[in-house]
C-alpha positions in Angstrom: 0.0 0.0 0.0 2.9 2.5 1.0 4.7 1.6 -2.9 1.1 2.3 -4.2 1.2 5.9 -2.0 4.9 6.6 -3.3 4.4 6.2 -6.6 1.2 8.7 -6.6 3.2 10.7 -4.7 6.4 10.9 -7.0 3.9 11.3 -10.1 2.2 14.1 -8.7 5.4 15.9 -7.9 6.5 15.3 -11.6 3.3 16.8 -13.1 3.9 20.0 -10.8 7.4 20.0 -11.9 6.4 19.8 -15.4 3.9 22.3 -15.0 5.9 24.5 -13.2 8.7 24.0 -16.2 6.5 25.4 -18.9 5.1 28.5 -16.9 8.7 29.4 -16.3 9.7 29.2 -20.2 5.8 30.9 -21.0 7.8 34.2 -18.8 11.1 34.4 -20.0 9.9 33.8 -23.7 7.1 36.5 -24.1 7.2 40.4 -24.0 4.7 42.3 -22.7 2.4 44.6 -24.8 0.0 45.7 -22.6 -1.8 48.4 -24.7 -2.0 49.3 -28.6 -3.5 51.8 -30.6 -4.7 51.0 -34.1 -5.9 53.1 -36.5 -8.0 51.8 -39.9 -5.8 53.7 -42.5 -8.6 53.1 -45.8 -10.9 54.8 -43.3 -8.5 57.9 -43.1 -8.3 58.0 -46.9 -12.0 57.6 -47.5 -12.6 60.3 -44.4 -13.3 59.7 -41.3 -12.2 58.1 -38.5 -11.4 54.8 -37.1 -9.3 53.7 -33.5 -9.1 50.7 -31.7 -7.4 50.8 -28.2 -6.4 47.4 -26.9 -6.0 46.3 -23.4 -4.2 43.4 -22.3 -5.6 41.9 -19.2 -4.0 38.4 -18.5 -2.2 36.0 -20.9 -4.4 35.2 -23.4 -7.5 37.7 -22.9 -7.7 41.6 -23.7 -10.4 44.2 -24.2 -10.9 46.7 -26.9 -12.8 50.0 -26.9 -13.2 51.3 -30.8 -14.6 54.7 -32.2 -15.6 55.2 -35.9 -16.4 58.5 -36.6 -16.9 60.4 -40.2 -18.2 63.7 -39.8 -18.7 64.4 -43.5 -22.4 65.4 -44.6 -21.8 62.4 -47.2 -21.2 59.2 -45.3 -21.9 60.8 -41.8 -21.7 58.2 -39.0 -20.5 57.9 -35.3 -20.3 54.1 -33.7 -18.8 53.0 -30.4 -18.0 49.3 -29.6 -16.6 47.4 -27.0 -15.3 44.2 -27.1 -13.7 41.5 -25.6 -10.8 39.3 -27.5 -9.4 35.7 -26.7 -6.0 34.7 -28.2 -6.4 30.8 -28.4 -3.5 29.7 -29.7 -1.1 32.3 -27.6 0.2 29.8 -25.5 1.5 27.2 -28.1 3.2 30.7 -30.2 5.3 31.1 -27.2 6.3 28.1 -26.4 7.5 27.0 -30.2 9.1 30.2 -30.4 11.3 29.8 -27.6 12.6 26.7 -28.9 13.8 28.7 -32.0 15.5 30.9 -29.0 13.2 33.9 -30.5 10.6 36.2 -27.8 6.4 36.4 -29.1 4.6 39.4 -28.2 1.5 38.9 -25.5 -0.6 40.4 -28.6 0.4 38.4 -31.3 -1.4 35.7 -31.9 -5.0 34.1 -33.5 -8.1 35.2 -31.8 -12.0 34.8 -31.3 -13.6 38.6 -30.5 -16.8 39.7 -29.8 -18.0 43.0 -29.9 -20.9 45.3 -29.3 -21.3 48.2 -31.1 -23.7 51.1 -30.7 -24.2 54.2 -33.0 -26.1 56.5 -36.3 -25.6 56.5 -39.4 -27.5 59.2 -41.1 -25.4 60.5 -44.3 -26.4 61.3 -47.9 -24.4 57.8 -48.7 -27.1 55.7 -47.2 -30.0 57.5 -48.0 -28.8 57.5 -51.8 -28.7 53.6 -51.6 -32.2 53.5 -49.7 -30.9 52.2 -46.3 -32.9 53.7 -43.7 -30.5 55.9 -41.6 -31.1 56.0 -37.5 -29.6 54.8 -34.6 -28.4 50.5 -34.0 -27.0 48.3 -32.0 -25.1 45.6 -33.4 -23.7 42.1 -31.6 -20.5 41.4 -33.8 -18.7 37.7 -34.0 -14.7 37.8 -35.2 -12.0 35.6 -35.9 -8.6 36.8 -36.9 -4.7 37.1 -36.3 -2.8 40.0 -35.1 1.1 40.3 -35.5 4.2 42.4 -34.7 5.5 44.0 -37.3 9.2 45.3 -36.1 8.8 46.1 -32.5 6.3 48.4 -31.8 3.8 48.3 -35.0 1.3 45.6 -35.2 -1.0 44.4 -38.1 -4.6 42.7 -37.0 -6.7 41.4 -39.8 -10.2 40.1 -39.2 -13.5 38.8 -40.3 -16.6 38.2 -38.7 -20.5 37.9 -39.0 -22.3 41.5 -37.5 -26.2 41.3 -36.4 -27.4 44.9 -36.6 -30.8 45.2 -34.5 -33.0 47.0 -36.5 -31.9 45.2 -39.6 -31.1 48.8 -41.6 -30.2 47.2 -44.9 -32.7 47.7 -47.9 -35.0 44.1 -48.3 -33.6 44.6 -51.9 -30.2 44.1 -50.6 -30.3 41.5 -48.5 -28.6 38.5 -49.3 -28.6 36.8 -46.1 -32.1 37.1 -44.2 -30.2 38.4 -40.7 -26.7 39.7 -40.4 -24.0 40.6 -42.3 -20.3 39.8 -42.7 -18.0 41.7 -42.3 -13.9 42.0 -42.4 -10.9 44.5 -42.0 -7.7 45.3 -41.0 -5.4 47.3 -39.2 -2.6 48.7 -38.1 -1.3 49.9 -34.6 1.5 50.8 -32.3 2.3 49.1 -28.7 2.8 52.1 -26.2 
């Protein structure tokens, strides 16, 4: 009974050990980026507006905060989302990285993200196209990856599915009967 006890025992320590190994190599092989700015550069030649601000609050989890604003009388529009993101494969980035003896950013990896977003749209663009102009709220889905780009830029590319409630797309228009997708990129700097 006392061999069966050891032998728990001893595997128990091992699996602590072992755990204990790979948070040590998770701390020496990432660097910290705890905020980034990003900025949606077509926006800025089309006019307008558009900033993400990332924040990083553990490992593999951060929260965004995002303003698109366009304050010309032709596509005027001013949204504000929140969102939460969850970098799923951070974990294994870091750790096959460090084998090659090379540091990963806490922000660079693939990612799942869902937003909420609240705002108007009510510029001449829309009402030329016939979709009714007014106030939504939309639910928004993502998957994506961001990356480092040198060491303080960062490129994020995305798609997702975006469920605006009131449906504000002409019936004409609609190809699916709820939602619609939706995709983008960006880039920031870590600060």
């Amino acid at each position: 009974m006392s061999g069966l006890f050891m032998s728990a025992f001893a595997a128990a320590q091992d699996a602590d050990s072992a755990a204990a190994e790979r948070e040590r190599k998770l701390l020496e092989a990432v660097q910290y980026d705890y905020n980034v700015i990003k900025a949606d550069l077509i926006r800025a030649f089309v006019g307008g507006i558009g900033i993400v601000y990332e924040r990083r609050t553990n490992l593999n989890v951060s929260f965004l905060g995002e303003l698109d604003w366009n304050p010309t009388a032709y596509r005027k529009r001013f949204i504000l989302g929140a969102g939460v993101r969850y970098y799923y494969n951070l974990e294994y980035r870091i750790l096959k990285r460090w084998e090659k003896g090379k540091k990963t950013s806490c922000l660079s990896a693939d990612y799942f993200e869902l937003d909420l977003r609240c705002g108007r749209k009510t510029g001449e663009y829309y009402e030329e196209l016939y979709i009714p102009t007014g106030g939504f709220f939309a639910p928004v889905v993502k998957i994506g990856f961001q990356r480092r780009l040198g060491k303080r830029c960062f490129f994020d590319l995305w798609g997702g599915y975006q469920i605006p409630l009131p449906d504000r797309r002409p019936k004409d228009d609609r190809i699916m009967p709820f939602g619609t997708f939706t995709g983008g990129f960006m880039f920031g700097v870590g600060i």
